[in-house]
Each structure stands twice: as structure tokens, then as C-alpha cells.
PAVOSE-794520 format. One record per atom (N, C-alpha, C, CB): residue number from 1; chain; atom name; x, y, z; residue in three letters. Coordinates in Angstrom, 3 decimals. Glycine has a CB too. Layout:
BEGIN
> num  chaine  atome  x  y  z  residu
> NUM  A  CA  X  Y  Z  ALA
...
This chain:
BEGIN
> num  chaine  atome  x  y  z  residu
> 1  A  N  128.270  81.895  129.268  UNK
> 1  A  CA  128.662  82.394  127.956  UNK
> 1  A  C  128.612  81.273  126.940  UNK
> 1  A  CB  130.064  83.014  128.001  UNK
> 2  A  N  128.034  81.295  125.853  UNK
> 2  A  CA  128.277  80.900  125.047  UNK
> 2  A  C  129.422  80.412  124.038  UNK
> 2  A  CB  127.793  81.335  124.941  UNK
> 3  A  N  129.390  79.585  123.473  UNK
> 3  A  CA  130.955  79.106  122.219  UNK
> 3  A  C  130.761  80.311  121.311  UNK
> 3  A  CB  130.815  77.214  120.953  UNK
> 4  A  N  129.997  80.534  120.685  UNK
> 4  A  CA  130.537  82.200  120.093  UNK
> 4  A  C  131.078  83.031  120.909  UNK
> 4  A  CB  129.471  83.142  119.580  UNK
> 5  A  N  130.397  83.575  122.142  UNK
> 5  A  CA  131.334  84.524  122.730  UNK
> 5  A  C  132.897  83.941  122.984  UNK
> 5  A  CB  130.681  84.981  124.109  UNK
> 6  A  N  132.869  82.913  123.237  UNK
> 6  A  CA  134.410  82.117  123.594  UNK
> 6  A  C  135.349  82.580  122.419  UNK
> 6  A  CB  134.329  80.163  123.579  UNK
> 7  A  N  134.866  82.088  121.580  UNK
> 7  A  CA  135.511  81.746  119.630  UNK
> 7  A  C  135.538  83.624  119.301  UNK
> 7  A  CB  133.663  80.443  117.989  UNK
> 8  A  N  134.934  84.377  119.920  UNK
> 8  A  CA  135.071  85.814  119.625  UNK
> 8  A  C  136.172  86.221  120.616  UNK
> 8  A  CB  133.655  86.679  119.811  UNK
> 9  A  N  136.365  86.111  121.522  UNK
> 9  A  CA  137.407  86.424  122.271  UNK
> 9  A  C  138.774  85.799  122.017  UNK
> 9  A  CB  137.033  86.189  123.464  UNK
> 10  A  N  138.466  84.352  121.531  UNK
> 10  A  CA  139.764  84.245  121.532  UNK
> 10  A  C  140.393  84.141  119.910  UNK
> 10  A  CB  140.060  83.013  122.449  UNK
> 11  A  N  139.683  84.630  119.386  UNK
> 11  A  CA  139.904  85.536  117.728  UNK
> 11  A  C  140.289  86.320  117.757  UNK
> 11  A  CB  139.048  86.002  116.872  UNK
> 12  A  N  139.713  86.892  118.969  UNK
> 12  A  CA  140.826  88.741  119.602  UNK
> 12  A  C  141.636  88.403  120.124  UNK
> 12  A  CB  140.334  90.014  120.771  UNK
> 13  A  N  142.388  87.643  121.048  UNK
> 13  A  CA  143.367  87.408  121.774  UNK
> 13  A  C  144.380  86.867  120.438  UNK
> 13  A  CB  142.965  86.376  123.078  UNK
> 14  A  N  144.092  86.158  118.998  UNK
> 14  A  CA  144.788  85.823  118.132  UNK
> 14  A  C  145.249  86.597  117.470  UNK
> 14  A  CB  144.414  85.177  117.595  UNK
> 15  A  N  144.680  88.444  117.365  UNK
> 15  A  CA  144.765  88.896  116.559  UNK
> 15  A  C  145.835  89.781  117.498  UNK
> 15  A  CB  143.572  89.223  115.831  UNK
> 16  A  N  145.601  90.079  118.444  UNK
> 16  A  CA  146.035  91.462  119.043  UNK
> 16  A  C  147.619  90.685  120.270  UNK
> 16  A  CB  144.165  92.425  120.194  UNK
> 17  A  N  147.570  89.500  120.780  UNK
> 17  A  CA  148.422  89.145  121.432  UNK
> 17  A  C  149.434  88.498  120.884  UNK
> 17  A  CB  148.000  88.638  122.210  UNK
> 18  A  N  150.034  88.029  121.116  UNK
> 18  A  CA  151.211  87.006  121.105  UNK
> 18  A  C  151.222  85.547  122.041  UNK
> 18  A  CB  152.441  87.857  121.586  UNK
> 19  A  N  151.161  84.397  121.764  UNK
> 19  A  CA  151.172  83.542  122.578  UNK
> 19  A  C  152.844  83.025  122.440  UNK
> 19  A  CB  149.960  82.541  122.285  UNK
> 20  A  N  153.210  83.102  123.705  UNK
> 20  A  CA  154.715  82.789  124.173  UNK
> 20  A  C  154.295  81.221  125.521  UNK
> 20  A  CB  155.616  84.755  125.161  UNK
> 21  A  N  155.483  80.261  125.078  UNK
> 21  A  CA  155.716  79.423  125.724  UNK
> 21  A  C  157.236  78.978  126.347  UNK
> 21  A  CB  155.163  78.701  125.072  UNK
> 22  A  N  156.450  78.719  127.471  UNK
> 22  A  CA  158.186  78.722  128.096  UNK
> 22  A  C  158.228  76.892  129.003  UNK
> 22  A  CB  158.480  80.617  129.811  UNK
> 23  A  N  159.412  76.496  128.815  UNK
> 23  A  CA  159.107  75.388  129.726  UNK
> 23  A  C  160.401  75.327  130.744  UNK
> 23  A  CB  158.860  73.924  128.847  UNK
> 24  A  N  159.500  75.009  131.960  UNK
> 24  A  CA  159.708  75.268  133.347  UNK
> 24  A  C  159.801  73.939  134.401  UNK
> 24  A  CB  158.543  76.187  133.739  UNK
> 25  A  N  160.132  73.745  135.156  UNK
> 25  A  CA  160.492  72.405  135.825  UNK
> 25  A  C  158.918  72.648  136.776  UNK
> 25  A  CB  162.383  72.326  136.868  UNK
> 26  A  N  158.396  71.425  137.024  UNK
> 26  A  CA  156.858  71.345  137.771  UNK
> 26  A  C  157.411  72.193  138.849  UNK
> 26  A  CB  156.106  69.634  138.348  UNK
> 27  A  N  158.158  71.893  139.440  UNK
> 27  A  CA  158.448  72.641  140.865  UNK
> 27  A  C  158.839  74.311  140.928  UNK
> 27  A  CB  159.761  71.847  141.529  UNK
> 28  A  N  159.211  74.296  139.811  UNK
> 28  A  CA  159.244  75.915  139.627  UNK
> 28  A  C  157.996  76.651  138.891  UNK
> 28  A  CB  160.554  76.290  138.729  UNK
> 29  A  N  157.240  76.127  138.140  UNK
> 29  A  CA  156.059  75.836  137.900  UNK
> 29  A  C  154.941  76.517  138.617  UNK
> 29  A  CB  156.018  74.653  138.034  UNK
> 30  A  N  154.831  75.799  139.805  UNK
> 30  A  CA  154.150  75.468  140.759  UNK
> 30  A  C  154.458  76.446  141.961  UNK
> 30  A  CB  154.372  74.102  140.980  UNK
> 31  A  N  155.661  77.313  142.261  UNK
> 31  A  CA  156.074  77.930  143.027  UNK
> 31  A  C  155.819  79.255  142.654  UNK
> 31  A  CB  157.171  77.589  143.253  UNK
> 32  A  N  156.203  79.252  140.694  UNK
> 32  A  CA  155.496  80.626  140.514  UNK
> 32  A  C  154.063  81.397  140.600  UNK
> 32  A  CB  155.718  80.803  139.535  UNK
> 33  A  N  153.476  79.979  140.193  UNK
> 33  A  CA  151.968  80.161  140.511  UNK
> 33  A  C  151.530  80.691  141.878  UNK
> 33  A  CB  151.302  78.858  140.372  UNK
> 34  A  N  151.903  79.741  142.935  UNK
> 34  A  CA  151.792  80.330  144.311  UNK
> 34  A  C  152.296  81.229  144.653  UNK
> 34  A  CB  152.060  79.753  145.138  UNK
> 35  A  N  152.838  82.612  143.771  UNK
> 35  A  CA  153.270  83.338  144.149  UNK
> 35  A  C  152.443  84.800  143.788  UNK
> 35  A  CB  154.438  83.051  143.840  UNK
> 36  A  N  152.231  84.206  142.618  UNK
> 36  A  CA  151.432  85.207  141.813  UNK
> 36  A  C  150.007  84.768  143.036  UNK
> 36  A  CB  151.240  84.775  139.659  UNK
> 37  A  N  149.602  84.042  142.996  UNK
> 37  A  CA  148.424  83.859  143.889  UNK
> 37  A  C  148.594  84.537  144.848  UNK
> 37  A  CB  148.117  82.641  144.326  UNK
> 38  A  N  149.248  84.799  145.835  UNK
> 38  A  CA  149.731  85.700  146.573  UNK
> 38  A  C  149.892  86.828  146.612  UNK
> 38  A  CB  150.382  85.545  146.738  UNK
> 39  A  N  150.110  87.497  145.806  UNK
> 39  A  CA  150.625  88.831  145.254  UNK
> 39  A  C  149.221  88.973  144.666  UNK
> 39  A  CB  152.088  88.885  144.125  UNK
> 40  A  N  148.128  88.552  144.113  UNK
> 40  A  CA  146.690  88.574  143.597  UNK
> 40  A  C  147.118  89.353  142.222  UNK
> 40  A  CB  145.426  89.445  144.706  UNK
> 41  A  N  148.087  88.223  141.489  UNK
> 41  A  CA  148.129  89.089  139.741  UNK
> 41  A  C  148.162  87.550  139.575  UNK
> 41  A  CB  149.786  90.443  138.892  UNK
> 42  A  N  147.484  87.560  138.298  UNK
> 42  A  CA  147.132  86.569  137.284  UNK
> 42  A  C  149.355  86.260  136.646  UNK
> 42  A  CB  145.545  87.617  135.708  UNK
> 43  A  N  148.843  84.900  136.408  UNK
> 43  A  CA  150.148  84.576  135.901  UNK
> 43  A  C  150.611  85.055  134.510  UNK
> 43  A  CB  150.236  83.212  135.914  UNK
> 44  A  N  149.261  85.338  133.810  UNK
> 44  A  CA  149.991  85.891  132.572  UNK
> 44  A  C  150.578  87.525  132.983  UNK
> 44  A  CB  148.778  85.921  131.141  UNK
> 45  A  N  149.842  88.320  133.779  UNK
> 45  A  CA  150.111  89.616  134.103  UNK
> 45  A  C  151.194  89.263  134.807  UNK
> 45  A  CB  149.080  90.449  134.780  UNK
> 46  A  N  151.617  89.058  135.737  UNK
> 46  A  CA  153.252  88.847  136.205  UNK
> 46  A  C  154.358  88.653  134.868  UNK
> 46  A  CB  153.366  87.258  137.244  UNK
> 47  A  N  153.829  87.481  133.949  UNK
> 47  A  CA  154.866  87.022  132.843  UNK
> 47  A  C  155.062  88.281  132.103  UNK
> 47  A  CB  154.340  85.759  131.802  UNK
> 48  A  N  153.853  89.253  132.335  UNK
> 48  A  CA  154.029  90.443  131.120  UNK
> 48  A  C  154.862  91.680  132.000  UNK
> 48  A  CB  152.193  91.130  130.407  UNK
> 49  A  N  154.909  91.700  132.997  UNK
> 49  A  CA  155.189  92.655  133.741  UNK
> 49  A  C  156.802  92.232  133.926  UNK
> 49  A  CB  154.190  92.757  135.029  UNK
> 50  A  N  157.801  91.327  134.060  UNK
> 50  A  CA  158.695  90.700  133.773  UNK
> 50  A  C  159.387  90.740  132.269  UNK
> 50  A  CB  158.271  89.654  134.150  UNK
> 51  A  N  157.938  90.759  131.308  UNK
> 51  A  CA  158.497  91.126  129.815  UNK
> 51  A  C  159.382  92.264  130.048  UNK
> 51  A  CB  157.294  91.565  128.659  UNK
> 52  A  N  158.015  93.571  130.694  UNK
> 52  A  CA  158.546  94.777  130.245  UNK
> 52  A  C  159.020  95.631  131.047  UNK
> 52  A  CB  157.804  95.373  129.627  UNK
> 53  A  N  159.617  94.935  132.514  UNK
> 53  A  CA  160.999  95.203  132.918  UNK
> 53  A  C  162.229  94.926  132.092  UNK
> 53  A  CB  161.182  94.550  134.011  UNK
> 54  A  N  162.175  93.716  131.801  UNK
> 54  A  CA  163.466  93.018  131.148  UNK
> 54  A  C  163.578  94.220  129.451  UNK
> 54  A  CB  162.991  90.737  130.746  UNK
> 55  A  N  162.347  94.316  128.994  UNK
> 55  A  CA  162.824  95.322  127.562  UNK
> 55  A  C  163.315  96.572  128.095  UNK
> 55  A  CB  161.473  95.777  126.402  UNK
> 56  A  N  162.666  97.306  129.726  UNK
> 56  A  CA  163.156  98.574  130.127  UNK
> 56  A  C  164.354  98.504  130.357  UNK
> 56  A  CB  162.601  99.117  131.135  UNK
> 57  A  N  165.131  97.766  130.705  UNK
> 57  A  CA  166.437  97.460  131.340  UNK
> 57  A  C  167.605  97.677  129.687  UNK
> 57  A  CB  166.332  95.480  132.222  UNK
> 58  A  N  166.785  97.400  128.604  UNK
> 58  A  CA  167.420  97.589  127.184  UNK
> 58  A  C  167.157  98.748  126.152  UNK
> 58  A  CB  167.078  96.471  126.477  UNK
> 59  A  N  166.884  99.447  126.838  UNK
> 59  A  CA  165.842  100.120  126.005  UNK
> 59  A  C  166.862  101.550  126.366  UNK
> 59  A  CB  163.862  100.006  126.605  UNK
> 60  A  N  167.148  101.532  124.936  UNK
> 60  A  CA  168.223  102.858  124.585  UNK
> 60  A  C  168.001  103.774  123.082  UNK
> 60  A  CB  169.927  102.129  124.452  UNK
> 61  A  N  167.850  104.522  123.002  UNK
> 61  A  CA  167.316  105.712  122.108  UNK
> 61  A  C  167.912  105.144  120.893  UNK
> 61  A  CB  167.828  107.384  122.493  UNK
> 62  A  N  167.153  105.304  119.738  UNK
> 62  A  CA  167.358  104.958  118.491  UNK
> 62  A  C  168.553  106.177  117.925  UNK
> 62  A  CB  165.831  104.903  117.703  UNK
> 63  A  N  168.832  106.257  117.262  UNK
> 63  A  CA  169.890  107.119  116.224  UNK
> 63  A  C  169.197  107.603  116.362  UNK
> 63  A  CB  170.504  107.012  114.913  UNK
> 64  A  N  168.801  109.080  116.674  UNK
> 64  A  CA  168.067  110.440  116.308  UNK
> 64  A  C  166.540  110.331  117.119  UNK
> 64  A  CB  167.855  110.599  114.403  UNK
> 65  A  N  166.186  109.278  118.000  UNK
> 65  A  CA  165.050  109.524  118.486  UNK
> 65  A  C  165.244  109.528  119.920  UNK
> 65  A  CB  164.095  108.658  118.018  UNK
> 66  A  N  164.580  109.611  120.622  UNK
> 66  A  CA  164.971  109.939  122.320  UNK
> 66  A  C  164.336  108.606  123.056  UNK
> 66  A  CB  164.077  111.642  123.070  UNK
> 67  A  N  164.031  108.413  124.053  UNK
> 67  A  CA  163.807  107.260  124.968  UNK
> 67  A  C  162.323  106.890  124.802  UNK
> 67  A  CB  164.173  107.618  126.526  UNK
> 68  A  N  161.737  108.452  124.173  UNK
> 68  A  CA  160.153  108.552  124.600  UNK
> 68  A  C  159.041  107.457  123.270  UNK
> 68  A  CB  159.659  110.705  124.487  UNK
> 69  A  N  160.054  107.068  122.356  UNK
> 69  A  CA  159.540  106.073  121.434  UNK
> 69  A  C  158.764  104.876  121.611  UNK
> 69  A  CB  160.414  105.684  120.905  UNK
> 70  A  N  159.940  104.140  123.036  UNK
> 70  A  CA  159.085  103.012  123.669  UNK
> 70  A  C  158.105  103.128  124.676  UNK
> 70  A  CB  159.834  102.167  124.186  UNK
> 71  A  N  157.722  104.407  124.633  UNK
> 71  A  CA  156.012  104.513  125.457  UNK
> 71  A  C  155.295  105.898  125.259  UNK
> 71  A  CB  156.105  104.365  127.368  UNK
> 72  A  N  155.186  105.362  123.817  UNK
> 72  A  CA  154.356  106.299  122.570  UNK
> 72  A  C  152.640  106.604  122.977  UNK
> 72  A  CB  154.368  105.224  120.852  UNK
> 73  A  N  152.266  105.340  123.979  UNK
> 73  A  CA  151.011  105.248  123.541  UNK
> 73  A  C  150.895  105.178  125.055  UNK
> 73  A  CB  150.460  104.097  122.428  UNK
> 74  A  N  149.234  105.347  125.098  UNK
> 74  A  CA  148.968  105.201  126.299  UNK
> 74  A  C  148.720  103.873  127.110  UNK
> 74  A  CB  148.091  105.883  126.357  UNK
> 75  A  N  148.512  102.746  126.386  UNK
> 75  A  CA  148.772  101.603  126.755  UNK
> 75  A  C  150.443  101.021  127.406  UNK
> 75  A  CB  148.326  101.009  125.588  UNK
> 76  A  N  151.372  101.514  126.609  UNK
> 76  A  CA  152.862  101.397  126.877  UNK
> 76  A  C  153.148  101.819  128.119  UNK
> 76  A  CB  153.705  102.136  125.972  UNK
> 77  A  N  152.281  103.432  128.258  UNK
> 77  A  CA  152.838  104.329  129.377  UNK
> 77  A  C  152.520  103.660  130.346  UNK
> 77  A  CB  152.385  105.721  129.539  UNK
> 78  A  N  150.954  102.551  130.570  UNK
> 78  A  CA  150.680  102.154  132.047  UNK
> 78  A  C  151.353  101.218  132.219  UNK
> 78  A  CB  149.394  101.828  132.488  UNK
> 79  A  N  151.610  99.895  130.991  UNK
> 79  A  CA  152.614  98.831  131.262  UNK
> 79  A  C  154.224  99.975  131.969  UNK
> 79  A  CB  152.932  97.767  129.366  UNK
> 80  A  N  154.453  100.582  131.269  UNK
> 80  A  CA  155.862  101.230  131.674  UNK
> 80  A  C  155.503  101.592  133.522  UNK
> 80  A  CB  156.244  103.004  130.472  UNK
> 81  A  N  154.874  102.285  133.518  UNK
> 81  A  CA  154.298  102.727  135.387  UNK
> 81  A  C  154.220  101.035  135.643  UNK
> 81  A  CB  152.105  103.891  135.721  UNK
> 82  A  N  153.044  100.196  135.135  UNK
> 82  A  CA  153.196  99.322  136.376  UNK
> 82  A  C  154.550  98.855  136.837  UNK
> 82  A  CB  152.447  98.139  136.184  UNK
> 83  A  N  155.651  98.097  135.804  UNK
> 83  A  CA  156.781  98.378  135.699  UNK
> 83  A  C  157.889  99.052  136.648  UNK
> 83  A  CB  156.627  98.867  134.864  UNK
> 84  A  N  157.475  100.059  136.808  UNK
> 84  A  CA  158.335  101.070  137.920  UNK
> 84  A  C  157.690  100.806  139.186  UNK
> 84  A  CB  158.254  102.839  137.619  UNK
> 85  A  N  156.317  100.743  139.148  UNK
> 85  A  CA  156.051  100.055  140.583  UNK
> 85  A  C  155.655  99.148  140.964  UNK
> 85  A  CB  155.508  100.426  141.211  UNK
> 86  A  N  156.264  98.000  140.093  UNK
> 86  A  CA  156.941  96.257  140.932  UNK
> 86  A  C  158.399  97.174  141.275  UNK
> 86  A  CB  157.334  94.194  139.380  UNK
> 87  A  N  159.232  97.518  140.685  UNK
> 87  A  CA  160.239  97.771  140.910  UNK
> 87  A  C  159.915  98.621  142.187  UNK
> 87  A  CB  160.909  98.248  139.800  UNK
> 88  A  N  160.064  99.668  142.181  UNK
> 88  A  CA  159.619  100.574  143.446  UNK
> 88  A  C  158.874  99.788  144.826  UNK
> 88  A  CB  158.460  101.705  142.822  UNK
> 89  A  N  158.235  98.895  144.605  UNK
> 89  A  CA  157.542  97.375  145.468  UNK
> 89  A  C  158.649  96.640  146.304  UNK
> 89  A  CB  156.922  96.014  144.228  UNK
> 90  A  N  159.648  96.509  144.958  UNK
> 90  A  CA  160.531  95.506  145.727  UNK
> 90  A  C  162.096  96.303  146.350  UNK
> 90  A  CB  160.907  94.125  144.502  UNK
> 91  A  N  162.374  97.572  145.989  UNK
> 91  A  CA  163.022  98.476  146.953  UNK
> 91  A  C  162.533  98.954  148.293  UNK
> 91  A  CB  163.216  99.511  146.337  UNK
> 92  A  N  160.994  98.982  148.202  UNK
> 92  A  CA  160.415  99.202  149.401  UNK
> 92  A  C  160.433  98.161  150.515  UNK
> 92  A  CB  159.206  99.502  149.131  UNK
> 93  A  N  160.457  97.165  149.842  UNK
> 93  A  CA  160.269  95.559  150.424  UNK
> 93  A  C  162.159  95.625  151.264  UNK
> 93  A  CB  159.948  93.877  148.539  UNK
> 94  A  N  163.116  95.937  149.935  UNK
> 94  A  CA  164.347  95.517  150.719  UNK
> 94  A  C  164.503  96.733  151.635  UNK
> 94  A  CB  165.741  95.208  149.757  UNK
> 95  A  N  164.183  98.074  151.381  UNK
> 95  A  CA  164.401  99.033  152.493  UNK
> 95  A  C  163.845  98.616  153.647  UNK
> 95  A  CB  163.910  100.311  152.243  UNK
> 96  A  N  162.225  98.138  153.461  UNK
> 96  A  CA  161.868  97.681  155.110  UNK
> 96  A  C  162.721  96.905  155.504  UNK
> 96  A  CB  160.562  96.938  155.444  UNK
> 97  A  N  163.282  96.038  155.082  UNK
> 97  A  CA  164.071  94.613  155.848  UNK
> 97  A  C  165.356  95.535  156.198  UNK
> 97  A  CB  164.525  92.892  154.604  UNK
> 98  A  N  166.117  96.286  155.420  UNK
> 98  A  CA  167.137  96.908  155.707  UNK
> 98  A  C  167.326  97.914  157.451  UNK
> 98  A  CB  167.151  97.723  154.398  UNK
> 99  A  N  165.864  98.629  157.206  UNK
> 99  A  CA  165.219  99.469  158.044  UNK
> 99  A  C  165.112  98.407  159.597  UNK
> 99  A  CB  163.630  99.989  157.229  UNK
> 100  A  N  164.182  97.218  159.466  UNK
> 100  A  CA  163.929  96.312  160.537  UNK
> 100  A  C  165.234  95.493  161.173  UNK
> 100  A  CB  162.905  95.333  159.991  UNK
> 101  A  N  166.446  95.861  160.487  UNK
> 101  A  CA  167.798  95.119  160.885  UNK
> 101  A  C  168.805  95.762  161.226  UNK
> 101  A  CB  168.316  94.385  159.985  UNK
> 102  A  N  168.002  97.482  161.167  UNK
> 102  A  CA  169.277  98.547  161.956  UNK
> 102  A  C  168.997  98.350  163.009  UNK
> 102  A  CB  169.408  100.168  161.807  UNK
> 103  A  N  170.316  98.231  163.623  UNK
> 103  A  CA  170.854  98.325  165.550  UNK
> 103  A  C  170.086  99.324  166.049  UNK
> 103  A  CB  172.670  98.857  166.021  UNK
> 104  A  N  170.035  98.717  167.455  UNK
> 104  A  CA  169.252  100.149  168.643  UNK
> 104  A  C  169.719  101.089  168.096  UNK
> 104  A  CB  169.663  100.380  170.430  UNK
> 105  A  N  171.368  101.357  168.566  UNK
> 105  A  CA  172.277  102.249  168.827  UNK
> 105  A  C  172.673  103.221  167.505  UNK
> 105  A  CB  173.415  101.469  169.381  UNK
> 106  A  N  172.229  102.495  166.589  UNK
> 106  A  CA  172.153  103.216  165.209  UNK
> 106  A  C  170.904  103.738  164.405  UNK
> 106  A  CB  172.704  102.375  164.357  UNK
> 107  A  N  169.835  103.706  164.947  UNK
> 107  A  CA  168.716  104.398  165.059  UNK
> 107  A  C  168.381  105.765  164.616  UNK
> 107  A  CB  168.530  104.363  166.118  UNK
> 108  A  N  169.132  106.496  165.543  UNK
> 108  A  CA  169.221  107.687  165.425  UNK
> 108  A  C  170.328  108.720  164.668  UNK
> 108  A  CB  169.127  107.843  166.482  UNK
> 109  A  N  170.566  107.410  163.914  UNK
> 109  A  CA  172.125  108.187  163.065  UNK
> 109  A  C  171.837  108.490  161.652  UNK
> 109  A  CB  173.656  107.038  162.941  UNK
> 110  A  N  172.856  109.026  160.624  UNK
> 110  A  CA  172.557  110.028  160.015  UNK
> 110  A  C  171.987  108.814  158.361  UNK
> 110  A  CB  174.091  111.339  160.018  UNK
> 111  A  N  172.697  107.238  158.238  UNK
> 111  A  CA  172.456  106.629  157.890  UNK
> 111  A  C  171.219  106.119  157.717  UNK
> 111  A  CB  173.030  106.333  158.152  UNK
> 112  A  N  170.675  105.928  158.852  UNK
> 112  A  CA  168.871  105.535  159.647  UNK
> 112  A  C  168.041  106.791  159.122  UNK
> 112  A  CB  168.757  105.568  161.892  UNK
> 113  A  N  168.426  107.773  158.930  UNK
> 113  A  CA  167.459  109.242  158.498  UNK
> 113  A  C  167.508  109.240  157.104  UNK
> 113  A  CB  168.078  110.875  159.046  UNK
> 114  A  N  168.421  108.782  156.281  UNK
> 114  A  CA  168.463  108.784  155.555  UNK
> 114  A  C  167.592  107.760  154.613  UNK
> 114  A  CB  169.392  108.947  155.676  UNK
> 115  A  N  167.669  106.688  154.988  UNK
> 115  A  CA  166.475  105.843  154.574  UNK
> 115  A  C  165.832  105.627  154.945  UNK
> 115  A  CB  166.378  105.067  154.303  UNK
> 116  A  N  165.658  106.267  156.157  UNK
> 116  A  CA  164.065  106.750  156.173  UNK
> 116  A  C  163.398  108.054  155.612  UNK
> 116  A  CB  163.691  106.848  157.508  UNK
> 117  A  N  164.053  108.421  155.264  UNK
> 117  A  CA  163.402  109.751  154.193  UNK
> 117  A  C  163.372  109.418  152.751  UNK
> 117  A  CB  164.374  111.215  154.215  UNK
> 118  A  N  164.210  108.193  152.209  UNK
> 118  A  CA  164.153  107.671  151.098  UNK
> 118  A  C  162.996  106.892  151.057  UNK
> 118  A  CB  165.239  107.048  150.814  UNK
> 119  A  N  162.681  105.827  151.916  UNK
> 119  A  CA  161.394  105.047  152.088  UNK
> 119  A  C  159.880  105.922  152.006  UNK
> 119  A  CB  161.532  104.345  153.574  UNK
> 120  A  N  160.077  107.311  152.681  UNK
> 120  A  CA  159.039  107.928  152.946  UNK
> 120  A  C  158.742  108.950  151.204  UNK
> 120  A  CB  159.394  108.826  154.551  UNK
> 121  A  N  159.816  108.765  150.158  UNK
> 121  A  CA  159.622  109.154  149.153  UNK
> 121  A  C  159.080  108.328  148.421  UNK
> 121  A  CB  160.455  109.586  148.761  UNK
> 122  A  N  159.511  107.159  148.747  UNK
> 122  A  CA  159.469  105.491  147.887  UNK
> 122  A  C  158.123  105.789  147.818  UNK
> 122  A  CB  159.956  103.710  148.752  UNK
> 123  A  N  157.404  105.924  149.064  UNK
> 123  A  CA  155.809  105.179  149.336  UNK
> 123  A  C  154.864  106.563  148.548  UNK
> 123  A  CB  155.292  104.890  151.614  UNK
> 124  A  N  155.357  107.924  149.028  UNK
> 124  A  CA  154.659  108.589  148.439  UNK
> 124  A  C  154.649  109.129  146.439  UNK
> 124  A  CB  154.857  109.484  149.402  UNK
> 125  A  N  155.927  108.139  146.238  UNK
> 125  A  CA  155.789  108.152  144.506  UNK
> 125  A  C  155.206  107.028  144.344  UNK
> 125  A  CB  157.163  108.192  143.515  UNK
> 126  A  N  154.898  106.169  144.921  UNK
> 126  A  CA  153.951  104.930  144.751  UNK
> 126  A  C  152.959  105.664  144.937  UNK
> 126  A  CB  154.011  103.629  145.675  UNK
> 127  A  N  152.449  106.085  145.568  UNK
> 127  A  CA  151.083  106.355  146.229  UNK
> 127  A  C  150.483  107.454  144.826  UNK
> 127  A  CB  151.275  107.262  148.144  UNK
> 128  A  N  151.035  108.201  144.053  UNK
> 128  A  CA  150.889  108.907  142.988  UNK
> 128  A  C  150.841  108.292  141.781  UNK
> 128  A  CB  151.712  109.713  142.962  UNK
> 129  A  N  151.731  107.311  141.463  UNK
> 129  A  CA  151.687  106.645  140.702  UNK
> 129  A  C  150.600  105.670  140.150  UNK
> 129  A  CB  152.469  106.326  140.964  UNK
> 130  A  N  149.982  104.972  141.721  UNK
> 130  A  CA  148.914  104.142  141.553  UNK
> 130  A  C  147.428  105.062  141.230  UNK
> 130  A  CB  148.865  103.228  142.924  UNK
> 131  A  N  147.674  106.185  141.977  UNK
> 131  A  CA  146.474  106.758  142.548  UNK
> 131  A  C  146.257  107.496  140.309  UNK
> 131  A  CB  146.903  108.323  144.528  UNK
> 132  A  N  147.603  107.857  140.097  UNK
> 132  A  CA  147.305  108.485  138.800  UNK
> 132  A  C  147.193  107.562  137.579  UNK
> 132  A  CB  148.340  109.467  138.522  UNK
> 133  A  N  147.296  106.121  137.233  UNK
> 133  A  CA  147.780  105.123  136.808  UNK
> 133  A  C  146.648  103.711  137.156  UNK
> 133  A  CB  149.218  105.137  137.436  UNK
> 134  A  N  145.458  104.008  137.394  UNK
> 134  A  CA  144.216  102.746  138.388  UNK
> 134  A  C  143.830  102.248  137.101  UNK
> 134  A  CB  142.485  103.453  139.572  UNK
């Protein structure tokens, strides 16, 4: 690619984004990176996906308007879904561990059925979500 195409893109990234800076200790730094590497999302997409948990967690109806304001658009709506499924990711994540640390003897009890029928909802509103949301 060329320095025009460069200088055109990042004329769009000036116009349409926000550049946010945060400062972070090397070691935490460095840990987030390897994490996101892991997980295979780019570090700015994690930082944004973290944005817009943290605004969902605040996000309360204006005087006279309803909830549906902050995901007006169809861009909002997929940030909002991906959103619900990191979240939904990491309930699934603590149900397995929860699930892998019930006793023999409690296995078959009414507790153990129970999240396992919650897990088996978890995966199939993920599975809709992604499949409707690509």
C-alpha cells in the first residue's frame, strides 16, 4: 500500500474514532496483550468491548425515553451483542469450573441439574447470538 492509502485511512480513523490513552505498568501491559493474543481479538477490540460493557453497566433511561436509545443503530446493536457475549463467555467459563468441582455424590442432585440446564441455555443463546450477529 501506498502513503496515500495510509494518510486516507488514517484521515478516517481521525474523523470517525476517538483516540484514548491510558497508561499502564509494562507488566500489565504486556500481560494484557498476551491475553488478547490468546483470545485472537486485537487489543484495540478488547479495549472497546470493555468500553461498552462498562457504559452497559450505566446505562439507565433518559426522562421520558426507554433503554432502547443506547442501541439506536445497527452498529450499537452488534457492539451491544458482542458485549453480552464476552459476558455470557465468562459465565460459561465460571459455570464450567463450578460444574468440574461438583462432588461425585452430588452429581445427581437437584443443584447439579440445575446448572446444567442453565449452561445448556448459556451455550445455546450464544450459539444464536453469534450465528445471528457474524
Amino acid at each position: 500500500m501506498g502513503a496515500t492509502s495510509n494518510e486516507s485511512k488514517q484521515r478516517w480513523n481521525r474523523e470517525h474514532y476517538a483516540l484514548l490513552k491510558a497508561y499502564v505498568s509494562h507488566e500489565t501491559a504486556a500481560a494484557f496483550k498476551s491475553r488478547c493474543r490468546e483470545d485472537g481479538v486485537s487489543v484495540s477490540g478488547r479495549i472497546g468491548e470493555l468500553i461498552i460493557r462498562h457504559l452497559a453497566d450505566g446505562l439507565k433511561p433518559k426522562e421520558g425515553n426507554s433503554i432502547s436509545y443506547a442501541v439506536n443503530t445497527r452498529a450499537m446493536r452488534r457492539k451491544a451483542v458482542a458485549a453480552a457475549v464476552g459476558i455470557i463467555e465468562m459465565v460459561l467459563d465460571a459455570g464450567t469450573d463450578y460444574m468440574d468441582n461438583i462432588p461425585i455424590n452430588l452429581q445427581n442432585s437437584q443443584p447439579h441439574d440445575a446448572a446444567e440446564q442453565t449452561m445448556e441455555a448459556l451455550v445455546e443463546a450464544l450459539g444464536i447470538l453469534c450465528e445471528a450477529y457474524q
